[in-house]
mmCIF file as gemmi writes it, N, C-alpha and C atoms, coordinates in Angstrom:
data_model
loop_
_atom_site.group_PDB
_atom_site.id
_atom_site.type_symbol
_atom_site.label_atom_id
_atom_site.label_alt_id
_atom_site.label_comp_id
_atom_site.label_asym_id
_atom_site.label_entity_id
_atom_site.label_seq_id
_atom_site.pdbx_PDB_ins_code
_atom_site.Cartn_x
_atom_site.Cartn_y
_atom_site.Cartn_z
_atom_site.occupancy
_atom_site.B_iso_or_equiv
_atom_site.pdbx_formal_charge
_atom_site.auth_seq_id
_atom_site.auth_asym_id
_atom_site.pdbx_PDB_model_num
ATOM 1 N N . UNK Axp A 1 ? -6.18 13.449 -30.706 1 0 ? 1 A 1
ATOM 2 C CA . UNK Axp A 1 ? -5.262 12.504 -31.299 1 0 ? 1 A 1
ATOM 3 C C . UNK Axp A 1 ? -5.941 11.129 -31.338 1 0 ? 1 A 1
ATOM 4 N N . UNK Axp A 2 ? -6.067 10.922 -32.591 1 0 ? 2 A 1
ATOM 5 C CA . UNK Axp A 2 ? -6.729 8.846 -32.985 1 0 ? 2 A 1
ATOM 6 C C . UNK Axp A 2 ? -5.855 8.497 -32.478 1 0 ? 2 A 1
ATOM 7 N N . UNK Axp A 3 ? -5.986 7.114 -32.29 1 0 ? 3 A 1
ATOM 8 C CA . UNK Axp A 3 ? -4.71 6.321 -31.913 1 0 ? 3 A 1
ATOM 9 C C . UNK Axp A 3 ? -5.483 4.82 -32.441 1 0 ? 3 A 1
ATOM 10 N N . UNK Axp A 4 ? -5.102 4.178 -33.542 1 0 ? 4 A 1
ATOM 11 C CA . UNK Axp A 4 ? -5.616 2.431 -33.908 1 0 ? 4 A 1
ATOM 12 C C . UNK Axp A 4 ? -5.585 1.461 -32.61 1 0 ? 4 A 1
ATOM 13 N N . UNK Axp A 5 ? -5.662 0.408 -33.02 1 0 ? 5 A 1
ATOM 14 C CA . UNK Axp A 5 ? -6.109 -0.763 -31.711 1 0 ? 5 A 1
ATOM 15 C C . UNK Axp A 5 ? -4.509 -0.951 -31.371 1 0 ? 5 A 1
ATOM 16 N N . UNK Axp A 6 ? -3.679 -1.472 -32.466 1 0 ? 6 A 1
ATOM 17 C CA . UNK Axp A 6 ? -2.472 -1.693 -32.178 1 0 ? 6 A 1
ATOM 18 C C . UNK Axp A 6 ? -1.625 -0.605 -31.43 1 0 ? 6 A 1
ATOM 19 N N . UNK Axp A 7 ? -1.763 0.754 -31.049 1 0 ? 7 A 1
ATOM 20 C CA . UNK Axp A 7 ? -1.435 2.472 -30.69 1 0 ? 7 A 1
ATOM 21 C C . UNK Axp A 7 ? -1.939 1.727 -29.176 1 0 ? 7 A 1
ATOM 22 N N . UNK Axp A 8 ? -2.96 1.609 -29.174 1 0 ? 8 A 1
ATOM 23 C CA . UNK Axp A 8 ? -3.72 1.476 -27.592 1 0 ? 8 A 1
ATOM 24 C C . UNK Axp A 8 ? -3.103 0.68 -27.264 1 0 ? 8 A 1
ATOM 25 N N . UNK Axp A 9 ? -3.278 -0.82 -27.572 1 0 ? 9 A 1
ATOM 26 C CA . UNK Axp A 9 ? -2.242 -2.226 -26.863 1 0 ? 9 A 1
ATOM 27 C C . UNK Axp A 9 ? -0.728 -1.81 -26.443 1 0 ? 9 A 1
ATOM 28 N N . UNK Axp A 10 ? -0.273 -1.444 -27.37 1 0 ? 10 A 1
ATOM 29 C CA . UNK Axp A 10 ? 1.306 -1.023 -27.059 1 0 ? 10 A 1
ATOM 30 C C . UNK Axp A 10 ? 1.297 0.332 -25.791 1 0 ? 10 A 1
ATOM 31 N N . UNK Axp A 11 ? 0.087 0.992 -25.705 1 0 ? 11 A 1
ATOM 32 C CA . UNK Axp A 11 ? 0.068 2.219 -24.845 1 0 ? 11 A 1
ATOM 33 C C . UNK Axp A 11 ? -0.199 1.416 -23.573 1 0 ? 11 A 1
ATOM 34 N N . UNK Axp A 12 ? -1.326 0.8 -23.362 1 0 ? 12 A 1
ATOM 35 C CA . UNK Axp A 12 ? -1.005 0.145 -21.932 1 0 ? 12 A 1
ATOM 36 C C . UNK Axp A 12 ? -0.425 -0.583 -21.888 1 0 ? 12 A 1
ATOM 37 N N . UNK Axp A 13 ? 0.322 -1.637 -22.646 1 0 ? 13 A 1
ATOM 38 C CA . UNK Axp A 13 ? 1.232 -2.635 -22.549 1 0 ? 13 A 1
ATOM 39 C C . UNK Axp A 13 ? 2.669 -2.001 -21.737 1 0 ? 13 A 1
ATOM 40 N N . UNK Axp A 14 ? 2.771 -0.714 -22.349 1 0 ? 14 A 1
ATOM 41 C CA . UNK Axp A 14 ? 3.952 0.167 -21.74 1 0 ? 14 A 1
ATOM 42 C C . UNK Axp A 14 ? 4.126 0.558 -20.64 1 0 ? 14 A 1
ATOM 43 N N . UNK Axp A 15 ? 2.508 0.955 -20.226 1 0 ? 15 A 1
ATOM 44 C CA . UNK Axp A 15 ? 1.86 1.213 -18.866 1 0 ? 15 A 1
ATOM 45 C C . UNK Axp A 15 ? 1.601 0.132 -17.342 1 0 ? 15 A 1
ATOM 46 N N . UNK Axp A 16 ? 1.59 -0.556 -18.09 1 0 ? 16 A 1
ATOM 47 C CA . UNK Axp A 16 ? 1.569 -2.138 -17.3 1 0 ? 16 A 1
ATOM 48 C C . UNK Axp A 16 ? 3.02 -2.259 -17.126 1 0 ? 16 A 1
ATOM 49 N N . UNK Axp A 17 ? 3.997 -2.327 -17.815 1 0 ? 17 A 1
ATOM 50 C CA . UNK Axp A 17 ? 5.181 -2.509 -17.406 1 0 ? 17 A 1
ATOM 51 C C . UNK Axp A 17 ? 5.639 -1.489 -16.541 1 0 ? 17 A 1
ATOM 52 N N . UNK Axp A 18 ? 5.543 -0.685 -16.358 1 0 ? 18 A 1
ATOM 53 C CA . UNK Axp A 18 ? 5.796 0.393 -15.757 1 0 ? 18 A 1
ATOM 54 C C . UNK Axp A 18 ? 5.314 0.004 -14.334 1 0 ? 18 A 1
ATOM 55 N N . UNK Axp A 19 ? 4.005 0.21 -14.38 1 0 ? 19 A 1
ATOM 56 C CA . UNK Axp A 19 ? 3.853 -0.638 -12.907 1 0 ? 19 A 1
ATOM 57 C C . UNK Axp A 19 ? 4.302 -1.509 -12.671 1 0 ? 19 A 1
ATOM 58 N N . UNK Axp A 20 ? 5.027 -2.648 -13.193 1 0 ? 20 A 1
ATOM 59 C CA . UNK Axp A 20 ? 5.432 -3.781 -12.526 1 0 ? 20 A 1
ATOM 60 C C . UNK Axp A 20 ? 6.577 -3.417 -11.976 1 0 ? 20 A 1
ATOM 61 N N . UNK Axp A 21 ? 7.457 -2.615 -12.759 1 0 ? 21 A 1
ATOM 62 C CA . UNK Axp A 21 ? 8.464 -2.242 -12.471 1 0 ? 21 A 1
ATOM 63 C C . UNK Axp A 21 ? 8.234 -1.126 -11.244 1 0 ? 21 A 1
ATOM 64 N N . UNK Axp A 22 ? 7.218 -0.268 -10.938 1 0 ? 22 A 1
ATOM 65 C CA . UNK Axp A 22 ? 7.718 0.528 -10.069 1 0 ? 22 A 1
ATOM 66 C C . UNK Axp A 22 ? 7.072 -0.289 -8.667 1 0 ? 22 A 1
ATOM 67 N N . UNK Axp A 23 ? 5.808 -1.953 -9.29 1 0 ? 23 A 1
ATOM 68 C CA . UNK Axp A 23 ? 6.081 -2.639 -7.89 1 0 ? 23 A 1
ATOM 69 C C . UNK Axp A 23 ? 7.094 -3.061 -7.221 1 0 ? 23 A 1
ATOM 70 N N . UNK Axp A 24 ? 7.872 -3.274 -7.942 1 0 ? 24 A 1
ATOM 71 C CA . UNK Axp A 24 ? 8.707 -4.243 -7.89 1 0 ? 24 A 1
ATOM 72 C C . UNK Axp A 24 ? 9.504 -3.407 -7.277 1 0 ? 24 A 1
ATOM 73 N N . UNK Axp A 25 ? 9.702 -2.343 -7.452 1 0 ? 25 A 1
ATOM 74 C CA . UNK Axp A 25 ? 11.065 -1.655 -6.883 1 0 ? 25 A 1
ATOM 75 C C . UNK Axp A 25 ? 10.227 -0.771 -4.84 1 0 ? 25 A 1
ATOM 76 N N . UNK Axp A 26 ? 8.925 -0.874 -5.119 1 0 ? 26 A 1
ATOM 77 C CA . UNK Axp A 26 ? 8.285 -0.886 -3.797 1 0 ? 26 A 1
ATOM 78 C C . UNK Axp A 26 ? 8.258 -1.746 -2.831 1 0 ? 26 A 1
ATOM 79 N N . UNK Axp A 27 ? 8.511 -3.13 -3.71 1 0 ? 27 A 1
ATOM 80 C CA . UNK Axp A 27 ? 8.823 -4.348 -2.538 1 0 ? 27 A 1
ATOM 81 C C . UNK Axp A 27 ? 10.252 -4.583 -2.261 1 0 ? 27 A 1
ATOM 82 N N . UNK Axp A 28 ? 11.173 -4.161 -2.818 1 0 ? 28 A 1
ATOM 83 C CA . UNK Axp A 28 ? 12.748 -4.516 -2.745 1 0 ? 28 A 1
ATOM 84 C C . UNK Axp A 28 ? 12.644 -3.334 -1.204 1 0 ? 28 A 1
ATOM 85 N N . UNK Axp A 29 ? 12.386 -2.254 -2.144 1 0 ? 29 A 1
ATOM 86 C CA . UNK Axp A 29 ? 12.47 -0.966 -0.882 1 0 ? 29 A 1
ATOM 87 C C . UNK Axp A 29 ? 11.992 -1.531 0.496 1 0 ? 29 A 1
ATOM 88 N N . UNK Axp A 30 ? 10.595 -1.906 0.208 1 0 ? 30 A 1
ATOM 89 C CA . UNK Axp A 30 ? 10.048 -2.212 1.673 1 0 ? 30 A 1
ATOM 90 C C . UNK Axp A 30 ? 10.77 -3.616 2.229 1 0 ? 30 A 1
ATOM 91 N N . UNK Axp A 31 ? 11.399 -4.61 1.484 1 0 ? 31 A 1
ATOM 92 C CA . UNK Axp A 31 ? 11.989 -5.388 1.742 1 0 ? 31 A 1
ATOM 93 C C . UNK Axp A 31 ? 13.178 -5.015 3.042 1 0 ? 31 A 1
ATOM 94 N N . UNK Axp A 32 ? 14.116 -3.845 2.599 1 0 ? 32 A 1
ATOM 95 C CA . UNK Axp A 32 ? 14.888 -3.556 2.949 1 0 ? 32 A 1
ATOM 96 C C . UNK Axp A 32 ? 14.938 -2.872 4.127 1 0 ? 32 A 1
ATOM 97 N N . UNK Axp A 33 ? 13.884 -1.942 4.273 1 0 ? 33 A 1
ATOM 98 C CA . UNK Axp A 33 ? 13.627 -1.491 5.305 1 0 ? 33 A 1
ATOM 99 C C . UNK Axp A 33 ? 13.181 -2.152 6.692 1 0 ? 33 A 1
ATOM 100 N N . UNK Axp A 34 ? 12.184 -3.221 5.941 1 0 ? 34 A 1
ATOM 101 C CA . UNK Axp A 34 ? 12.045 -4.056 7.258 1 0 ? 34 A 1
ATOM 102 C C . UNK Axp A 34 ? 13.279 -5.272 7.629 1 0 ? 34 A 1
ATOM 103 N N . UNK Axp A 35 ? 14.278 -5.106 6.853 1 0 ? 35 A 1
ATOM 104 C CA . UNK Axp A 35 ? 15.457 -6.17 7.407 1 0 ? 35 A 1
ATOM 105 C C . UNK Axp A 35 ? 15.771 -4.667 8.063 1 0 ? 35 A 1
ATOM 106 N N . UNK Axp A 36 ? 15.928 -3.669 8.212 1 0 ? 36 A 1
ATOM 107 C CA . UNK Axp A 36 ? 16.794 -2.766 8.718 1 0 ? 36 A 1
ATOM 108 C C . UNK Axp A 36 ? 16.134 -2.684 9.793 1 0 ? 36 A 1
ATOM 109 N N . UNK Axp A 37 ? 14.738 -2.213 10.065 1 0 ? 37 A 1
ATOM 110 C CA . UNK Axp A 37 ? 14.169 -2.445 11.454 1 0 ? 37 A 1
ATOM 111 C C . UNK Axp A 37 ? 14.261 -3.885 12.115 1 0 ? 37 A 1
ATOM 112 N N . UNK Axp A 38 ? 13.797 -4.899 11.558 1 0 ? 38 A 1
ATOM 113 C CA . UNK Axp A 38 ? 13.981 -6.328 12.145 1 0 ? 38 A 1
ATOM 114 C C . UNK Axp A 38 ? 15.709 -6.298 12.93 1 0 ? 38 A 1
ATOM 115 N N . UNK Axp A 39 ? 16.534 -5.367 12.296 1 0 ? 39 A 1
ATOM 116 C CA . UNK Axp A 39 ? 18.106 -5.787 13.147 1 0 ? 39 A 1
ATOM 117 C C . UNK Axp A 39 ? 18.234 -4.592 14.463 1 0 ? 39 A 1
ATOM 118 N N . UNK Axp A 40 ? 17.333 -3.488 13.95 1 0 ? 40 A 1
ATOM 119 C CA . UNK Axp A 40 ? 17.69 -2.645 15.18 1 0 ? 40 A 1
ATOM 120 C C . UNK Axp A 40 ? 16.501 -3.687 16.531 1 0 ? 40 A 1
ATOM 121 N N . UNK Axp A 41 ? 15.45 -4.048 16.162 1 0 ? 41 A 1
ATOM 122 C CA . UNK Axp A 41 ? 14.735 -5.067 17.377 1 0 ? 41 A 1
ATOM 123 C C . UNK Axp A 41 ? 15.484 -5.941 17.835 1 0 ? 41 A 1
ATOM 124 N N . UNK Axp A 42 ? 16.024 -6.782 16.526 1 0 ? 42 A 1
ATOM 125 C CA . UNK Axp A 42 ? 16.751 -7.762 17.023 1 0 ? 42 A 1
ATOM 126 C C . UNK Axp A 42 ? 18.576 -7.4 18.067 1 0 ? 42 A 1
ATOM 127 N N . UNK Axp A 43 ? 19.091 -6.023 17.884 1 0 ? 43 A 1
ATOM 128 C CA . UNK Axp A 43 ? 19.818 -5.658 18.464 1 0 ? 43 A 1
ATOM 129 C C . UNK Axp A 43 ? 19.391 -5.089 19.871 1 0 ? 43 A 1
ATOM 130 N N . UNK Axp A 44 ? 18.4 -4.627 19.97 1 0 ? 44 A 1
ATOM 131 C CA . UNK Axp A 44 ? 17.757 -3.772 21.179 1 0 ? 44 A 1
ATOM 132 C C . UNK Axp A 44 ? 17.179 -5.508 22.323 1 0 ? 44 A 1
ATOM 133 N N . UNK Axp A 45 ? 16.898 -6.515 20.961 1 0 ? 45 A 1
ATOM 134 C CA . UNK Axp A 45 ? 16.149 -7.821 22.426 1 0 ? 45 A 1
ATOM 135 C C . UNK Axp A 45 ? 17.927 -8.154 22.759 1 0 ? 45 A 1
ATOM 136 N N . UNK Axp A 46 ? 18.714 -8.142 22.338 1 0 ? 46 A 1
ATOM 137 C CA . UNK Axp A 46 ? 19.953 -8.882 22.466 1 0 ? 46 A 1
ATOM 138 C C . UNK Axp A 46 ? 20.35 -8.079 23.348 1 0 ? 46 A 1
ATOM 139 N N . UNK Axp A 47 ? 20.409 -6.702 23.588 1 0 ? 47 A 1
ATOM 140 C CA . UNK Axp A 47 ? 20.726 -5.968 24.719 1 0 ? 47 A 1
ATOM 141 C C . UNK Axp A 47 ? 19.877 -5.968 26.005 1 0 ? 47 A 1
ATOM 142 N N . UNK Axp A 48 ? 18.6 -6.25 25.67 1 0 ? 48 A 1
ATOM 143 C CA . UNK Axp A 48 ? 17.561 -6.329 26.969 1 0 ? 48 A 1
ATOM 144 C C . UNK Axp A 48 ? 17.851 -7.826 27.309 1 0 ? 48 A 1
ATOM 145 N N . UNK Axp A 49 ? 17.938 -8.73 26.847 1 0 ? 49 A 1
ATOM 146 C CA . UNK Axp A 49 ? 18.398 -9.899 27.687 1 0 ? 49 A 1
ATOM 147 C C . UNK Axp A 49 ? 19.568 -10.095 27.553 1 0 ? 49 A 1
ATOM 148 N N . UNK Axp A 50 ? 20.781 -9.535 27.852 1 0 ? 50 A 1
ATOM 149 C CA . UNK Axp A 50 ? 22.237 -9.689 28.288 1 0 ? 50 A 1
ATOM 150 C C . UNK Axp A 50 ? 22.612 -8.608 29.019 1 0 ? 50 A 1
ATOM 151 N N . UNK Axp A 51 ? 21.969 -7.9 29.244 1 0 ? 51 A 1
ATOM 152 C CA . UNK Axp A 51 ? 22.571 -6.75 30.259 1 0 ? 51 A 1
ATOM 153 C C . UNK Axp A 51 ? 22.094 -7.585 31.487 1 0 ? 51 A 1
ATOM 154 N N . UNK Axp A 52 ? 22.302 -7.734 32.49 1 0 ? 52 A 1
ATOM 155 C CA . UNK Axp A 52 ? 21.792 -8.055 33.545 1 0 ? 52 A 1
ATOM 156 C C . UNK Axp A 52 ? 21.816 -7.063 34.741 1 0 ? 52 A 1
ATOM 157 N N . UNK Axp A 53 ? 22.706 -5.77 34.203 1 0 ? 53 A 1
ATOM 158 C CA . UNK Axp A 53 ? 22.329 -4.903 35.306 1 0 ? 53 A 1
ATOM 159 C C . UNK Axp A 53 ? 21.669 -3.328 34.823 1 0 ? 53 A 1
ATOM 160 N N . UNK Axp A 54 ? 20.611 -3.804 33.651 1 0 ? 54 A 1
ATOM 161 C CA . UNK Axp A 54 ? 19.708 -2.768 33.542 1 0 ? 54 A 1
ATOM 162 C C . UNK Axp A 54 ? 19.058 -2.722 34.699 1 0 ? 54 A 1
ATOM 163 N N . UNK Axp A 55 ? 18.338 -1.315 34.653 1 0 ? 55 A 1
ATOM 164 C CA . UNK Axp A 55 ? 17.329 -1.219 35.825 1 0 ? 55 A 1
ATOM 165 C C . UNK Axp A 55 ? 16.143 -1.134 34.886 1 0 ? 55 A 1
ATOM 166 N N . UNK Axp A 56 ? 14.785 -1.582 35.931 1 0 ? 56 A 1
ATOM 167 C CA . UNK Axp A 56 ? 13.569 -1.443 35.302 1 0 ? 56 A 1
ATOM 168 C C . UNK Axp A 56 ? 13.327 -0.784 34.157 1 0 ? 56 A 1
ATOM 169 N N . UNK Axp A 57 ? 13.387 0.396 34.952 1 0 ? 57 A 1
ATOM 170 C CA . UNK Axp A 57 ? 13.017 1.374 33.655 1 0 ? 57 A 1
ATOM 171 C C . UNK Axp A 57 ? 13.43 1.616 32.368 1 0 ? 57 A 1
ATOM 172 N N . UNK Axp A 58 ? 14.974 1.136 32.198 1 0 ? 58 A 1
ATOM 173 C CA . UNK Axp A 58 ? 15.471 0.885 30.985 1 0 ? 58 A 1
ATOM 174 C C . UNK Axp A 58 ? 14.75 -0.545 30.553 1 0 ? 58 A 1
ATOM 175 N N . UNK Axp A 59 ? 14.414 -1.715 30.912 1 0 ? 59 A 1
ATOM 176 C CA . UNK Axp A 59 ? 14.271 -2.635 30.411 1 0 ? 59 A 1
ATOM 177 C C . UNK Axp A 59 ? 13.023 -2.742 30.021 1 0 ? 59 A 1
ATOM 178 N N . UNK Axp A 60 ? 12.129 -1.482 30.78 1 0 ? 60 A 1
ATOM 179 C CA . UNK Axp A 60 ? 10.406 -1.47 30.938 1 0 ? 60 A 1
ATOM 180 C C . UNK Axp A 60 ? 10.426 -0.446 28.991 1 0 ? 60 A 1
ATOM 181 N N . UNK Axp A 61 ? 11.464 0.349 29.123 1 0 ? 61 A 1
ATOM 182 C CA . UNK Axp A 61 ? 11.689 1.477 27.604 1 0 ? 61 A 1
ATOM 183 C C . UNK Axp A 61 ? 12.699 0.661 26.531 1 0 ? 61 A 1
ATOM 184 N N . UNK Axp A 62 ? 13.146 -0.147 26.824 1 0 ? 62 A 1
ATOM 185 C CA . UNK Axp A 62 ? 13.527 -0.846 25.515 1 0 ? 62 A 1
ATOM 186 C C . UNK Axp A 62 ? 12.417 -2.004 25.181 1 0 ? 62 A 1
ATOM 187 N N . UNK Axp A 63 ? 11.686 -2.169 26.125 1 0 ? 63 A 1
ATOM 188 C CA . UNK Axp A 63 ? 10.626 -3.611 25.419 1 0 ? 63 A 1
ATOM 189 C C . UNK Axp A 63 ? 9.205 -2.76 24.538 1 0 ? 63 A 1
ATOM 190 N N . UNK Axp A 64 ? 9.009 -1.245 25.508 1 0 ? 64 A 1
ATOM 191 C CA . UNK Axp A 64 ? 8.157 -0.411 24.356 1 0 ? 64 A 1
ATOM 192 C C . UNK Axp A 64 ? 8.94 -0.254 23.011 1 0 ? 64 A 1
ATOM 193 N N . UNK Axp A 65 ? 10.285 0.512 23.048 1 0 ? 65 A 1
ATOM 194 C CA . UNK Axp A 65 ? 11.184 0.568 21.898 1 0 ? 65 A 1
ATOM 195 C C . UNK Axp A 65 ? 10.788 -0.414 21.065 1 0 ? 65 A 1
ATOM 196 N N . UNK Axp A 66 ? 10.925 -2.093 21.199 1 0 ? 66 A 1
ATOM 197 C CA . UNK Axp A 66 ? 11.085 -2.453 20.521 1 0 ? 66 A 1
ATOM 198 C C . UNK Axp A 66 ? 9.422 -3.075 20.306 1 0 ? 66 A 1
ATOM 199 N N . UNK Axp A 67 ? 8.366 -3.218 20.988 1 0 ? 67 A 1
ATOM 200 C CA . UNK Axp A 67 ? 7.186 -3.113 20.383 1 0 ? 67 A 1
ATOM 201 C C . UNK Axp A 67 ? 6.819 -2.038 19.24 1 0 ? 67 A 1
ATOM 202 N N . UNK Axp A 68 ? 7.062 -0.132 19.722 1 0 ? 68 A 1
ATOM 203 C CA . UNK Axp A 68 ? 6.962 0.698 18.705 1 0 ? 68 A 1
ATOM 204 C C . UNK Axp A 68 ? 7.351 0.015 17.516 1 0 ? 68 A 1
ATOM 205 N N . UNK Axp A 69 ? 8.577 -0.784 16.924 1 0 ? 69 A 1
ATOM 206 C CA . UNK Axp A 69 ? 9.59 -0.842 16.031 1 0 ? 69 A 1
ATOM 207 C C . UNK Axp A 69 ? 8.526 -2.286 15.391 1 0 ? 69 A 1
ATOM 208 N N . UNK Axp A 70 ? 8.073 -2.807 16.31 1 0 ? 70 A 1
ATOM 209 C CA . UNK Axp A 70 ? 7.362 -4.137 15.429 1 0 ? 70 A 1
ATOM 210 C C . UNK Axp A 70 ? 6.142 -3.586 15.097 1 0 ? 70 A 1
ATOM 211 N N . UNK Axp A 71 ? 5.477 -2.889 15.697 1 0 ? 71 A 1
ATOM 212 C CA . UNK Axp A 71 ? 3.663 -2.303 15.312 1 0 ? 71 A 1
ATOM 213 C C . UNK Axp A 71 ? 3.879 -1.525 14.158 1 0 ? 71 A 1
ATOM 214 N N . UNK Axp A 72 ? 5.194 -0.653 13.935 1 0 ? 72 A 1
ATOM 215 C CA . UNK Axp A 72 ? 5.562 0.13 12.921 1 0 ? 72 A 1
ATOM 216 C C . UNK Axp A 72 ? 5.885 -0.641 11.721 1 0 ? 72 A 1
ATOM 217 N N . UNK Axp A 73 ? 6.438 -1.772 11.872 1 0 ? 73 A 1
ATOM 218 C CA . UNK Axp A 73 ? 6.46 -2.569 11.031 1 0 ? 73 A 1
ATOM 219 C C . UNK Axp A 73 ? 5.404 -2.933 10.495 1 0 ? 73 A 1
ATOM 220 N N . UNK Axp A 74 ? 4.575 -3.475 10.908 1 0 ? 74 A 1
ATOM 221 C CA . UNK Axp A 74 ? 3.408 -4.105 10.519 1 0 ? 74 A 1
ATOM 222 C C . UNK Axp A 74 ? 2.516 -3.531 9.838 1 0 ? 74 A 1
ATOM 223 N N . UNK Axp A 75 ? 2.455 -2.251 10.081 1 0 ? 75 A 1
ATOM 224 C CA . UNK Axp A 75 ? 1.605 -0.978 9.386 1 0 ? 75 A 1
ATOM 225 C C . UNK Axp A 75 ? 2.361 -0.507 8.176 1 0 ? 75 A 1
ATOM 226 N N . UNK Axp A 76 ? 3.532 -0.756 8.155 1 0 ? 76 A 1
ATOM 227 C CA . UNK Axp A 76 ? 4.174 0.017 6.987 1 0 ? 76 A 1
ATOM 228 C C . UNK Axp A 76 ? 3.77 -1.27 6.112 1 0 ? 76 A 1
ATOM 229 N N . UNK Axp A 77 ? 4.267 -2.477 6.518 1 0 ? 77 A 1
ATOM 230 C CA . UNK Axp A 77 ? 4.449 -3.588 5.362 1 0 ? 77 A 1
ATOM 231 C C . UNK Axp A 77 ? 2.165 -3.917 5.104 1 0 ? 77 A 1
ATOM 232 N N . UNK Axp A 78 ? 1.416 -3.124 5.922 1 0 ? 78 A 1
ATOM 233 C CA . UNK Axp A 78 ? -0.159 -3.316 5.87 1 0 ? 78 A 1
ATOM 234 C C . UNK Axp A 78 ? -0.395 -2.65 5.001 1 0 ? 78 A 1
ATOM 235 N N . UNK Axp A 79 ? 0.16 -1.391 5.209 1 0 ? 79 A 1
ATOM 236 C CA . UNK Axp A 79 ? -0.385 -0.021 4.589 1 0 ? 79 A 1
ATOM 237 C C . UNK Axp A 79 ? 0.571 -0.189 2.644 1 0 ? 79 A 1
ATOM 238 N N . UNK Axp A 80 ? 1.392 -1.326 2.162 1 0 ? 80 A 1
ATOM 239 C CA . UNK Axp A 80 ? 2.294 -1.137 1.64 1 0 ? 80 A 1
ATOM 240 C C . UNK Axp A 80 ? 1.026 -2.424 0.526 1 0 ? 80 A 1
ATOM 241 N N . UNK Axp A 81 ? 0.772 -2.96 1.248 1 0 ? 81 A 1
ATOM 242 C CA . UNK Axp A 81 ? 0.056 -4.131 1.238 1 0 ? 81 A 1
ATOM 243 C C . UNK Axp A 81 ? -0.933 -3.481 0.202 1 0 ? 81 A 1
ATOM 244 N N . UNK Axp A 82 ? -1.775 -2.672 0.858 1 0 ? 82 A 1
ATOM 245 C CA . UNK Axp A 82 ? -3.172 -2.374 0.493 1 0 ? 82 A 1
ATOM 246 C C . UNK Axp A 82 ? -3.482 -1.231 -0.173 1 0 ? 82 A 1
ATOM 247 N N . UNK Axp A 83 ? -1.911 -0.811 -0.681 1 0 ? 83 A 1
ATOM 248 C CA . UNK Axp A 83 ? -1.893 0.824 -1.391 1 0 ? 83 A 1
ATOM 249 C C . UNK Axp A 83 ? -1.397 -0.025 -2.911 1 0 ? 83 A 1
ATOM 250 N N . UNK Axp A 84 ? -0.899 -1.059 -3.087 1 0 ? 84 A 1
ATOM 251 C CA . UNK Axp A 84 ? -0.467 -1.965 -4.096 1 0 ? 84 A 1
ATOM 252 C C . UNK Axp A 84 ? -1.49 -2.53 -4.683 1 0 ? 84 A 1
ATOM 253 N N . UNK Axp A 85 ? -2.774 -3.055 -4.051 1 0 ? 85 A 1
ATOM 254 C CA . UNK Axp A 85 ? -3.23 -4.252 -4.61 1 0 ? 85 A 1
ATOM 255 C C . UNK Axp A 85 ? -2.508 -5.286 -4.416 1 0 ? 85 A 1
ATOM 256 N N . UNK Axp A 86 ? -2.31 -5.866 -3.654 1 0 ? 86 A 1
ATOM 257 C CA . UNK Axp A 86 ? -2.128 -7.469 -3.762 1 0 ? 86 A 1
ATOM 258 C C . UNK Axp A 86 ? -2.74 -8.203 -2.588 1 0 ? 86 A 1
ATOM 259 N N . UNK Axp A 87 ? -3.741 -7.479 -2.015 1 0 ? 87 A 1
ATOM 260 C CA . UNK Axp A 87 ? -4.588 -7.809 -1.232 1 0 ? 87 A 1
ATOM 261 C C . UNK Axp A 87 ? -5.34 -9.074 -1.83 1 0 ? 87 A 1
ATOM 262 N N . UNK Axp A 88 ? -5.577 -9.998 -1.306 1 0 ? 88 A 1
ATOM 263 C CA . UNK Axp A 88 ? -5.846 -11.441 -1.619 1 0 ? 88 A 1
ATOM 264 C C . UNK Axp A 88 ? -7.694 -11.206 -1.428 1 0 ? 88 A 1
């Protein structure tokens, strides 16, 4: 199948939009997800400093909890980073 100059422009022009659009809907997503983890951390530090009668070991497994929940973060929004291109 030929396709003229004007066939090609409009073919990736279509193609380009497409990606913007399915970036765009990769950053809303990842947007969202990390407000959803950021509230379960931010709910888990609000429980580790107001309980005052945890014992160690709960307070020693909610501060991993909520490290897991930030390192996981960081890798998803890294790995989200560098599978996109918009690496600087």
């Amino acid at each position: 199948m030929k396709l003229d100059e004007d066939q090609k422009f409009q073919a990736l022009l279509a193609e380009l939009q497409e990606r913007y659009r399915a970036a765009h809907k990769i950053r809303e997503r990842s947007v969202q997800f990390t407000l959803w983890i950021c509230g379960m951390a931010i709910g888990l530090g609000w429980l580790l400093i107001s309980q005052e009668n945890l014992m160690i070991p709960q307070r020693i497994a909610l501060t991993l909890l909520i490290l897991a929940l930030f390192t996981g973060t960081l890798c998803f929004i890294w790995g989200l980073r560098n599978q996109t291109g918009f690496t600087k």
